[in-house]
VEXKE-598193 format. One record per residue (C-alpha): residue in one letter; x, y, z; residue number from 1. Coordinates in Angstrom, 2 decimals. Example, Ala and Ser with C-alpha at 12.3 -4.5 7.8 and 13.67 -1.06 7.14 Angstrom:
<nodes>
 res    east   north      up   n
   a   12.30   -4.50    7.80   1
   s   13.67   -1.06    7.14   2
</nodes>
This chain:
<nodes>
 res    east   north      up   n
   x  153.17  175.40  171.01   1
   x  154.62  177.92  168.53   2
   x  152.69  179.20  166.06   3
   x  153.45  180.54  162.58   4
   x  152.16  184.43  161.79   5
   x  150.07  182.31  159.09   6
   x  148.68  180.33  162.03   7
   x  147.74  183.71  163.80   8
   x  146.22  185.15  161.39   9
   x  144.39  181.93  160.25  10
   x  143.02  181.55  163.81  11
   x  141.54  185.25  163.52  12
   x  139.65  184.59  160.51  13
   x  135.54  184.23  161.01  14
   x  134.10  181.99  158.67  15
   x  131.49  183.07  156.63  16
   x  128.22  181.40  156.85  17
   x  124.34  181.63  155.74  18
   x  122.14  184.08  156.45  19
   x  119.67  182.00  157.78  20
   x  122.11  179.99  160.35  21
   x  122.60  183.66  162.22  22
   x  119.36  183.59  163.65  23
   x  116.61  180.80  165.27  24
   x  115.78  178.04  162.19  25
   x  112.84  176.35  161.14  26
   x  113.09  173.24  159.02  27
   x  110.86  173.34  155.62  28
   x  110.09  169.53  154.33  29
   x  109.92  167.96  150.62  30
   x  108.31  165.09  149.66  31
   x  109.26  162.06  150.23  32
   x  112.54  160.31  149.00  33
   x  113.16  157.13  147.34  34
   x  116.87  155.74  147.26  35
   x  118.94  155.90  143.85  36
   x  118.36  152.36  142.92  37
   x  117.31  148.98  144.46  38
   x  114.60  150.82  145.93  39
   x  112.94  147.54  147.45  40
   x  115.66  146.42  149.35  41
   x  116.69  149.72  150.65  42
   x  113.34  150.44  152.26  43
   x  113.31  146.51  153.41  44
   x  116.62  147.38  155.32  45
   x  116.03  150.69  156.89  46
   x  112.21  150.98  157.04  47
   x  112.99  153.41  160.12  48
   x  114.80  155.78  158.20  49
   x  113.99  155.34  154.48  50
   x  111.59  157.66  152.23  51
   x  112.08  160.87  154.72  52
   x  111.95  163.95  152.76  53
   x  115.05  166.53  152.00  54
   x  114.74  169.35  154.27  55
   x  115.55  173.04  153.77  56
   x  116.23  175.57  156.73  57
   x  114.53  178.79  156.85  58
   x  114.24  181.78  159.13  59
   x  112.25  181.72  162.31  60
   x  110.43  183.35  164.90  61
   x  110.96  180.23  167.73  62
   x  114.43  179.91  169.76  63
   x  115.30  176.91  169.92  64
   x  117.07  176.79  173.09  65
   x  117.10  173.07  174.51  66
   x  121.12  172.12  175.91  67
   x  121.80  169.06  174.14  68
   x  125.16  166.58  174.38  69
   x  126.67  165.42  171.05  70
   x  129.19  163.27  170.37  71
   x  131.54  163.68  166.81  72
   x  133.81  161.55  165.06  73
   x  136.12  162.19  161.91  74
   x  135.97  158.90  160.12  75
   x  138.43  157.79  157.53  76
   x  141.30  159.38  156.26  77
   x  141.78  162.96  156.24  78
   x  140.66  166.16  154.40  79
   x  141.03  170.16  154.85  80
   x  138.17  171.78  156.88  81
   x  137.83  168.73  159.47  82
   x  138.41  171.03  162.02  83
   x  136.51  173.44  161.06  84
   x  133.25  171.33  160.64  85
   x  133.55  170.52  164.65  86
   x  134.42  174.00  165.70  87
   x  130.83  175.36  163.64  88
   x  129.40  171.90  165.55  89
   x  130.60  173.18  168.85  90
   x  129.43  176.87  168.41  91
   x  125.88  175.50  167.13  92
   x  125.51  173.18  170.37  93
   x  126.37  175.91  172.11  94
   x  124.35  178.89  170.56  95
   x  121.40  176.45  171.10  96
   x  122.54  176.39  174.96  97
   x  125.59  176.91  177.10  98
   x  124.78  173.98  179.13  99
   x  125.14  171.98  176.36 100
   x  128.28  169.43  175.27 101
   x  130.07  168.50  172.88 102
   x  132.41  165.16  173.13 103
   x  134.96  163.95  170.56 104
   x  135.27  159.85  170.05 105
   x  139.13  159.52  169.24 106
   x  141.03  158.37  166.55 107
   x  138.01  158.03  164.52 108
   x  134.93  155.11  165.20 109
   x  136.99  152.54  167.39 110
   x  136.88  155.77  169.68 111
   x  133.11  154.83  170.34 112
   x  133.38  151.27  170.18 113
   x  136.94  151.43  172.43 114
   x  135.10  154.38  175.05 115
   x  137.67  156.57  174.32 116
   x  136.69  160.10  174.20 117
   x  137.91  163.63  175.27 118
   x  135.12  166.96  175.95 119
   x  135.99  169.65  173.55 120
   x  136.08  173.16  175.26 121
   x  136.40  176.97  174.28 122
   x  139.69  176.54  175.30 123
   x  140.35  173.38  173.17 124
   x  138.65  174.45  169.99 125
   x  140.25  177.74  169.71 126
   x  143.26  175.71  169.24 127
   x  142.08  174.59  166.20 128
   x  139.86  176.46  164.07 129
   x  140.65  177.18  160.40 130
   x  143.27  174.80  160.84 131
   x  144.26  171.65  158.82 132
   x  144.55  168.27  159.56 133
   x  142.54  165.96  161.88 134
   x  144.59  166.09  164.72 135
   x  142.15  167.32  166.83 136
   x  140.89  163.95  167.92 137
   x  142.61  161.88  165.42 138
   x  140.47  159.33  162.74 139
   x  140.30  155.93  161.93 140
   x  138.87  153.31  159.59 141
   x  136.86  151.37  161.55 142
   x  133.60  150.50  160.62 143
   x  130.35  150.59  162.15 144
   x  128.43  147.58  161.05 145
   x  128.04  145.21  163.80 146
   x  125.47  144.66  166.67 147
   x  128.29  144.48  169.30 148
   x  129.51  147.44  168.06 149
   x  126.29  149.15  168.17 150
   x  125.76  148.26  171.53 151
   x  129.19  149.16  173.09 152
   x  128.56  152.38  171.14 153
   x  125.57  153.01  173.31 154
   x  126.73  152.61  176.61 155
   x  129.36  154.92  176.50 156
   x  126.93  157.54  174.86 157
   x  124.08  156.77  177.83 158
   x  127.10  157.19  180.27 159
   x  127.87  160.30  178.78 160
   x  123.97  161.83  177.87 161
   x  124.68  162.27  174.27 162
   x  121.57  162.45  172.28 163
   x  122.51  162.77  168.74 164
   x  126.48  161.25  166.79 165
   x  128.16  163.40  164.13 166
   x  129.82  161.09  161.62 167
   x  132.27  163.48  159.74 168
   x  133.23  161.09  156.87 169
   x  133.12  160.30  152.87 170
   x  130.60  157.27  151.37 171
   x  131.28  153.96  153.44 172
   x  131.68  156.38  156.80 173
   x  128.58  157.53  156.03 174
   x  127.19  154.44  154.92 175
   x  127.86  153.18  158.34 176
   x  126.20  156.53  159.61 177
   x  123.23  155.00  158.31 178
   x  122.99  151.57  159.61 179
   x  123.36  153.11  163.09 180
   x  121.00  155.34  162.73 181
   x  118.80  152.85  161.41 182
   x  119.73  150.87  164.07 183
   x  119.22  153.10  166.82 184
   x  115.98  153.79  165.75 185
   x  114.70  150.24  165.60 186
   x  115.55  150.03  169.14 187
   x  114.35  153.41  169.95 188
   x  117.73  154.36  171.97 189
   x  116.98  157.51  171.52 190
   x  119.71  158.65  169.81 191
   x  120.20  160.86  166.64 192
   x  122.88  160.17  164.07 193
   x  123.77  162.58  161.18 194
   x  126.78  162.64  158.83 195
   x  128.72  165.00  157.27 196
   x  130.16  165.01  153.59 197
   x  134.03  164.45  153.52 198
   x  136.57  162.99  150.97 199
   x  139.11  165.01  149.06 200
   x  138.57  162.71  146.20 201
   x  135.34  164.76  145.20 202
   x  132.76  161.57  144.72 203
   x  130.52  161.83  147.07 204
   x  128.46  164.77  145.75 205
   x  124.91  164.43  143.78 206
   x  122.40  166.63  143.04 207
   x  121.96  167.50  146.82 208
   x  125.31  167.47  147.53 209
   x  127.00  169.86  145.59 210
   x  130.86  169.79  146.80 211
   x  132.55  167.21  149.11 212
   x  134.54  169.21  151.72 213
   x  138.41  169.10  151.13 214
   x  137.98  168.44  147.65 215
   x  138.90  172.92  147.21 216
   x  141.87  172.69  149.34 217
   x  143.19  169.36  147.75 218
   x  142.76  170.60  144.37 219
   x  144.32  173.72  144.84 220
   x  147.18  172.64  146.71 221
   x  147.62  170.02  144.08 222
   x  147.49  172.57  141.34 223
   x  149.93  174.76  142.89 224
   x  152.30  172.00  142.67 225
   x  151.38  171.22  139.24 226
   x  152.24  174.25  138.42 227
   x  155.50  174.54  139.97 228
   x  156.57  171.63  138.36 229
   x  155.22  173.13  134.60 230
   x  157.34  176.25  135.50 231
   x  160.35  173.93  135.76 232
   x  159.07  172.08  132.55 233
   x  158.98  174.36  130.50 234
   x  162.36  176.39  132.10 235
   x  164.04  173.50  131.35 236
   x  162.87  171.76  128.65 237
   x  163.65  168.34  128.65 238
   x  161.54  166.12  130.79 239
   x  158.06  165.01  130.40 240
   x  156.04  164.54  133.85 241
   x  154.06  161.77  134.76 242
   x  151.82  163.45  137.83 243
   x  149.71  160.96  139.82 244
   x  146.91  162.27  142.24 245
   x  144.81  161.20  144.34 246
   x  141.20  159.94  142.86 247
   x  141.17  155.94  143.30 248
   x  137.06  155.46  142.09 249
   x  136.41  158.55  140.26 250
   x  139.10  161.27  138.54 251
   x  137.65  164.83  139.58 252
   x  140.67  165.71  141.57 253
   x  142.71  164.77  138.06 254
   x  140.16  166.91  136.05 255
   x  139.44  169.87  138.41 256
   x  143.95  169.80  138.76 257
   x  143.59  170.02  134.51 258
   x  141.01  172.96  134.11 259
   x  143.16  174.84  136.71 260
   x  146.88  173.86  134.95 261
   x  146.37  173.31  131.33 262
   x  148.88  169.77  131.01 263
   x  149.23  168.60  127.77 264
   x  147.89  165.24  128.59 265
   x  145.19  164.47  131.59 266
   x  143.55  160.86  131.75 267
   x  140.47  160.59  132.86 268
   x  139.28  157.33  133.82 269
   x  135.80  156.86  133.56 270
   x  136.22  157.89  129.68 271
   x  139.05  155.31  129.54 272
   x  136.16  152.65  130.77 273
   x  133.57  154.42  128.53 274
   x  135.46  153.73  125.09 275
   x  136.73  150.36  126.29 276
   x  140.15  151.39  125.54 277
   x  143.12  148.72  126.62 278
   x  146.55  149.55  128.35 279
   x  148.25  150.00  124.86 280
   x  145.27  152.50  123.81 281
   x  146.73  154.37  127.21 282
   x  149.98  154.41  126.02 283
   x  149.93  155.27  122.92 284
   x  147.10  158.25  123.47 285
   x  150.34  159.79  125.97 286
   x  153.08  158.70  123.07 287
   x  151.18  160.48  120.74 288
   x  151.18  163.45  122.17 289
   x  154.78  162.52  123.10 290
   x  155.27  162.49  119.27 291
   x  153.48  165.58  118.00 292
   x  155.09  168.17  120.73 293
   x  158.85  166.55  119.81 294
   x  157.97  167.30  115.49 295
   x  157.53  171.40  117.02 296
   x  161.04  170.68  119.21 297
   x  159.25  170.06  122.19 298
   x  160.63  167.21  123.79 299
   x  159.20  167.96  127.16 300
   x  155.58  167.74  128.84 301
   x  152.88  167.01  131.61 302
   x  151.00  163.87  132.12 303
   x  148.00  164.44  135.20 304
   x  147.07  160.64  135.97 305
   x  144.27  159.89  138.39 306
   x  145.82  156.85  141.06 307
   x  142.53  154.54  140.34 308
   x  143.35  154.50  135.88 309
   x  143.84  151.21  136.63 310
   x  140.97  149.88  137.41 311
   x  139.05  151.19  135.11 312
   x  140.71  149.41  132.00 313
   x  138.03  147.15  131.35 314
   x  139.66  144.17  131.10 315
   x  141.73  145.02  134.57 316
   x  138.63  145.96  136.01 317
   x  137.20  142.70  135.49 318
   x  140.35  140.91  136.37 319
   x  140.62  143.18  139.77 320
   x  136.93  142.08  140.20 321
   x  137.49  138.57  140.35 322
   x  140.54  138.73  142.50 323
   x  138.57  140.54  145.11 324
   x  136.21  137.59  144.72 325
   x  138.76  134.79  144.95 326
   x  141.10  136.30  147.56 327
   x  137.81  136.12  150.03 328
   x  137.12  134.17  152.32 329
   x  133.22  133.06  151.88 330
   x  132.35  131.79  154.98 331
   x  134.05  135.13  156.76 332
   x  133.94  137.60  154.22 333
   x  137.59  138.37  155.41 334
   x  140.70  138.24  153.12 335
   x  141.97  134.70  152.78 336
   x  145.53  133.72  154.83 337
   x  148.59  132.13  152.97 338
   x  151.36  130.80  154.60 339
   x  153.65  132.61  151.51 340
   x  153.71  134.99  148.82 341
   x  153.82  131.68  146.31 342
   x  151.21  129.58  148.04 343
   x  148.73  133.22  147.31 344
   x  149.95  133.46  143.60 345
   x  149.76  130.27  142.75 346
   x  146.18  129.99  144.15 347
   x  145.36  133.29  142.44 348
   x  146.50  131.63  138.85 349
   x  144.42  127.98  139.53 350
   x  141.57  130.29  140.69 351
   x  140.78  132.94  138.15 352
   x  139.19  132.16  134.54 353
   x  141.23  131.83  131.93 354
   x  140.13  135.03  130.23 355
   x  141.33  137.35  133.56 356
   x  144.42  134.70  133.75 357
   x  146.10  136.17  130.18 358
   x  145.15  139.81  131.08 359
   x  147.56  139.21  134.56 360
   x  150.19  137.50  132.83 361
   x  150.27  140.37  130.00 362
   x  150.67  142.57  132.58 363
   x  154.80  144.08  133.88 364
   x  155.52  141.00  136.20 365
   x  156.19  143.37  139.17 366
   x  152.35  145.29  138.66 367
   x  150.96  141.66  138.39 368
   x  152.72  140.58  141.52 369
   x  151.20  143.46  143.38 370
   x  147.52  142.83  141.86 371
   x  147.87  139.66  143.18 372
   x  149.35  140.35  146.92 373
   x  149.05  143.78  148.32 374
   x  145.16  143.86  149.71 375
   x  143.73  146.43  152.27 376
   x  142.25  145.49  155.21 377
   x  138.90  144.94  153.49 378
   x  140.32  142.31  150.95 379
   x  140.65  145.42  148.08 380
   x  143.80  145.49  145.56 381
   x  145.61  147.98  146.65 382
   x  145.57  150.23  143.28 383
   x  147.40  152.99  145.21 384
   x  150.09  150.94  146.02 385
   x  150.93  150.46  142.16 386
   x  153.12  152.61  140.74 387
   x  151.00  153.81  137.86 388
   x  153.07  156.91  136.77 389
   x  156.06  154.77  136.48 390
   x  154.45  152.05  134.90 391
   x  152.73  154.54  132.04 392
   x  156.49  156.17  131.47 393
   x  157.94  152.45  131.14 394
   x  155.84  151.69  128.76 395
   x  155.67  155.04  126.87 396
   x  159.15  155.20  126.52 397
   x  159.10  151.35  124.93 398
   x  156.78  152.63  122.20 399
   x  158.80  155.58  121.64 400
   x  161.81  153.39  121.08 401
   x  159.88  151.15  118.40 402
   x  158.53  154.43  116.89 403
   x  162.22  155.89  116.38 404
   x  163.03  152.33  114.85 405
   x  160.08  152.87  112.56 406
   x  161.24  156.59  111.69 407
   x  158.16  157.81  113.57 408
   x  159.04  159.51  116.20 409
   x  162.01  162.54  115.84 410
   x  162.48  163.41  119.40 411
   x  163.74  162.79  122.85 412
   x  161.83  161.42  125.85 413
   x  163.00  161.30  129.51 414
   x  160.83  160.90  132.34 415
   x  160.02  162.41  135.94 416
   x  157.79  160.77  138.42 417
   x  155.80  162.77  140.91 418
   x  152.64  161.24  143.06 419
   x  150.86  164.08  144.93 420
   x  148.70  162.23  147.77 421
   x  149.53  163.14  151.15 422
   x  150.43  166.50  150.11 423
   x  146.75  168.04  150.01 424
   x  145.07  166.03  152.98 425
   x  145.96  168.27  155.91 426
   x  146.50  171.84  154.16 427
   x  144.92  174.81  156.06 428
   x  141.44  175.35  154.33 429
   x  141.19  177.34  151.67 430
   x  138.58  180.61  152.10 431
   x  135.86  178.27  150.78 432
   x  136.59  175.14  152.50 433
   x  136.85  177.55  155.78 434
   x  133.47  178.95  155.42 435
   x  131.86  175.48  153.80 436
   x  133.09  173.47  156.67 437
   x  132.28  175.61  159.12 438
   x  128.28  175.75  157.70 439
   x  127.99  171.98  157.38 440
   x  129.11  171.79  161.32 441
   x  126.67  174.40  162.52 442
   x  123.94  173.20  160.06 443
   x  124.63  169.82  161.54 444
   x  123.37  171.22  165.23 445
   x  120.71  172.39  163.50 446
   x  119.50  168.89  162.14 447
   x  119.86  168.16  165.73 448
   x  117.45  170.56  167.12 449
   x  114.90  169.78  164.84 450
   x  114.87  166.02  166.12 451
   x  116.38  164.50  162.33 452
   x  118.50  161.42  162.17 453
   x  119.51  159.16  159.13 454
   x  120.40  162.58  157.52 455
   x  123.66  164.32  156.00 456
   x  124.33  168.36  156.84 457
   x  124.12  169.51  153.56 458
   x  124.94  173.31  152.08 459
   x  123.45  174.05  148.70 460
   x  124.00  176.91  146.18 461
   x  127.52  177.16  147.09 462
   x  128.76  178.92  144.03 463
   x  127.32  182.13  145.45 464
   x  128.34  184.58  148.32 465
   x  128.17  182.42  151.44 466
   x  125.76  184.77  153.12 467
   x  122.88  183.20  149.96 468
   x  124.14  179.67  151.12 469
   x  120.73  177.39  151.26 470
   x  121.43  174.98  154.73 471
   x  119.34  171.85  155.22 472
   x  119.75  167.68  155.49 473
   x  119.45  164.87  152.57 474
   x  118.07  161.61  153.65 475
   x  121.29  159.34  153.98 476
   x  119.12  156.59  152.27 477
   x  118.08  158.76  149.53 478
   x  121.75  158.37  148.17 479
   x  121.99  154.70  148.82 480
   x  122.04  151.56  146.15 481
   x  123.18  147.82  146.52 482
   x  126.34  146.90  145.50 483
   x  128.74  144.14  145.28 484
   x  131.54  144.27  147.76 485
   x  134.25  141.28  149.03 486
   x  131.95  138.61  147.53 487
   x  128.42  140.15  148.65 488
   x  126.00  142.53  148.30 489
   x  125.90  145.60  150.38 490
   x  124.06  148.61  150.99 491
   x  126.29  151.81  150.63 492
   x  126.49  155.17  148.59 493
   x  126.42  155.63  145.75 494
   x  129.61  156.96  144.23 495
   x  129.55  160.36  142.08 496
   x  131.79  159.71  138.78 497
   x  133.14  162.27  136.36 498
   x  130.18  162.52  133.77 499
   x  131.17  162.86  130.41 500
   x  128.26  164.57  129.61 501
   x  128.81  167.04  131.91 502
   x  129.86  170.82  131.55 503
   x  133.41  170.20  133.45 504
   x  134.08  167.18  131.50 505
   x  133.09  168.99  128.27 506
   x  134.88  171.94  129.22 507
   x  138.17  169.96  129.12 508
   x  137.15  167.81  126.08 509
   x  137.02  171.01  124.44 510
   x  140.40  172.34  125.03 511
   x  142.43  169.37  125.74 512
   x  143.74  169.07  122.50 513
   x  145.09  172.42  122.11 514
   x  146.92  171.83  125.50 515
   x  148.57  168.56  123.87 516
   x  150.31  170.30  121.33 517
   x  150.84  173.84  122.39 518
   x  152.51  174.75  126.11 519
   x  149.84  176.14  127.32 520
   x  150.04  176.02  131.14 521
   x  148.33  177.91  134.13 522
   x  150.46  178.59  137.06 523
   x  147.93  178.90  139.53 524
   x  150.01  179.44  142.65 525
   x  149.81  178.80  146.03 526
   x  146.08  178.68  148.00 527
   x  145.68  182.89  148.87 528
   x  143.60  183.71  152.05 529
   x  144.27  187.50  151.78 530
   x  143.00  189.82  149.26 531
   x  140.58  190.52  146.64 532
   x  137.82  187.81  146.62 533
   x  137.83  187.10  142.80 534
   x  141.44  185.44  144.12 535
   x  140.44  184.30  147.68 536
   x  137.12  183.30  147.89 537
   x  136.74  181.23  144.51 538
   x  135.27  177.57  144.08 539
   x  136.46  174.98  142.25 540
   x  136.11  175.14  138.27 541
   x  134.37  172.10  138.17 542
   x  131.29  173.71  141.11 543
   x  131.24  176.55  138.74 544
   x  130.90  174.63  135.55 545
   x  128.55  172.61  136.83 546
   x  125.83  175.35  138.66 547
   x  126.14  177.71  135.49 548
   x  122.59  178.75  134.89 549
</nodes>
């Protein structure tokens, strides 16, 4: 296959890890753990695995030199640095022993369940390091949570004499991670699970997680494009922007994309839910601003929208919670058939209370159309699906009208839609995704050695050179709560909002309004690998914000 010279020179580059993962490890315990909340029912369902402490890797004397065969799988969809979390896997398996293995399940965990698998070699893995994308051995959405599953699972790994399952994936992947580790252990199968944090969106992080791998990359790429498209803006002078990223449950990718680009308008959605504020609140924060940049003869603009906003308009949110309810089957926890589009709609309307039933029919008939159709495999709306950048314009540029009819509002307005998804899930690493990744996969073979399961590789203190990187493993249950999901209560991770209270939040808070009126953009430019490291080698705004001592 051809390569690039930025593939070349991307496959020369040695990640960066801690000092402590150079040489033979030693794992230093806490105290024990309880989960995050519903700490009853957590320990009730993984008594095997529940109240283990955090552990912290430090130096030692002993090698640990045992071969070992592990098996990996990249779960759900896709973020920068996959690849380079199984190459540091494959060099800690080996490093520990060159007899030892490492297999890849493919096309994510129906590759277990299915037997489908492939050995990864020197030869193989070279291929990909410090490369994007997942192609590697492909992911999936399949998920781990049933006792057939569990038990084709372990054939194939007895066939094979793997030990110990890396789950690379964000919260339900890991989730799952859990239950079979739990599950494993109950029957005593001997065989280790431990997960590894992924998801571009940024929310699975906590206070032992600091950083979700991707989330750099994604945000950077993201910004770059941002930019671009302010350069335009402001060369041309006569559109306002409605951006759309990714960020369905939480807005960090939104928020991290506005510290690094300065739009005049960012929505975060967690504050949205916070002050309670309704669709026409929305709108007419963005016309606002709309207004007051058109009175200084700017009649162009940025809008940064995170794809979940939706959903967390209170009154949406509890409509979007009841459909989820309604639209599922109780006796199979599946999505409910319909012969037709009608015969669903017309159930969905004789269905919902009356409260939920005016919020839909207030609603743009083609949004309410798709809250009440488009579902994803696990019964969900589809919030990604609906065109929220559009829908914001639409109904900007209606207020705008009424406001010009009401002689308050002087300018012009004329929209551009952009929605930045797919775009940032397969870049090349950035520098710190490169070297982060690659930790979390060798610190993973570490967890191995040391006999842990249940746990996540974790990297700590990552706002420093990588060389004072602290590696270790969180207790998977430690992060876990009960919530509801399709019509019933479930164990699974917690997700990691945007706090308002928080330094990145206030940060923003601070500054936004400035932005709003005055053209004050950032162009950051595109992700650099080469050069000085206070350009290269830089985390996120939001990591730094939030570690400043």
């Amino acid at each position: 296959m051809e390569k690039s010279a930025l593939q070349v020179a991307r496959a020369a580059y040695q990640p960066k890890v801690p000092r402590v993962l150079k040489g033979a490890v030693e794992a230093k315990e806490g105290a024990p753990t309880e989960s995050v909340g519903n700490q009853k029912e957590i320990r009730e369902l993984f008594p095997n695995t529940y109240g283990m402490p955090v552990v912290e890797f430090v130096a030692s004397d002993e090698k640990q030199a045992k071969p070992v065969n592990v098996g990996v799988i990249l779960s759900g969809g896709q973020a920068p640095g996959g690849h380079n979390v199984i190459s540091g896997l494959f060099d800690g398996v080996k490093s520990l022993s060159k007899e030892s293995k490492l297999y890849g399940f493919l096309m994510g965990p129906g590759g277990l369940v299915d037997h489908k698998y492939m050995e990864i070699t020197d030869e193989l893995i070279d291929e990909y390091r410090n490369t994007g994308g997942f192609d590697i051995i492909g992911s999936g959405r399949t998920k781990l949570e049933k006792v057939e599953q569990f038990e084709k699972g372990i054939e194939i790994l007895r066939k094979l004499g793997i030990t110990a399952l890396v789950i690379i994936g964000g919260d339900d992947s890991n989730t799952n991670a859990c239950v079979l580790a739990e599950y494993y252990a109950a029957k005593k199968y001997g065989v280790q699970v431990i997960g590894c944090p992924k998801t571009i969106d940024g929310d699975l992080k906590n206070e032992q997680i600091e950083t979700s791998f991707g989330f750099d990359t994604a945000c950077k790429t993201y910004s770059e494009l941002i930019g671009n498209i302010q350069r335009d803006c402001n060369s041309s002078r006569k559109y306002w922007h409605f951006i759309k990223v990714m960020g369905r449950s939480a807005s960090h990718i939104a928020l991290e994309c506005a510290l690094q680009t300065q739009p005049n308008v960012c929505l975060v959605s967690e504050e949205v839910e916070a002050k309670q504020m309704t669709l026409d609140d929305v709108v007419t924060y963005i016309a606002t601003a709309v207004a007051n940049r058109a009175l200084d003869g700017n009649n162009f603009g940025t809008v940064v929208i995170p794809e979940g906003i939706i959903e967390f308009i209170p009154a949406i949110k509890k409509l979007i919670a009841q459909l989820n309810e309604v639209l599922t089957d109780p006796s199979t926890g599946e999505p409910r058939a319909f012969a037709s589009a009608d015969e669903q709609i017309a159930f969905v309307k004789g269905s919902i209370e009356q409260d939920n039933l005016a919020v839909l029919e207030s609603l743009p008939s083609d949004v309410a159309r798709q809250l009440c159709l488009d579902r994803d495999p696990h019964g969900n709306v589809q919030v990604s699906l609906i065109e929220t950048e559009k829908l914001l314009s639409r109904m900007v540029d209606t207020k705008l009208k009424q406001w010009k009819k009401e002689g308050k509002f002087v300018g012009k307005f004329s929209a551009q839609h952009h929605f930045f998804g797919y775009e940032g899930r397969c870049a090349a690493p950035s520098n710190y995704d490169a070297d982060y990744c690659y930790s979390l996969g060798f610190n993973a073979s570490r967890l191995i050695a040391s006999g842990k399961t249940g746990y996540m590789s974790i990297i700590k203190n990552t706002t420093a050179p990588a060389e004072q990187w602290v590696p270790g493993g969180v207790p998977i249950t430690m992060m876990m709560n009960i919530e509801r999901r399709n019509g019933a209560n479930k164990p699974v991770i917690r997700k990691a909002l945007v706090e308002l209270d928080g330094a990145p939040f206030k940060y923003f808070a601070s500054h936004r309004d400035v932005w709003a009126r005055q053209t004050s953009y950032v162009y950051p430019g595109p992700i650099q690998y080469f050069g000085p490291s206070e350009v290269c080698d830089q985390c996120t705004k939001t990591l730094a914000l939030e570690q400043a001592k």
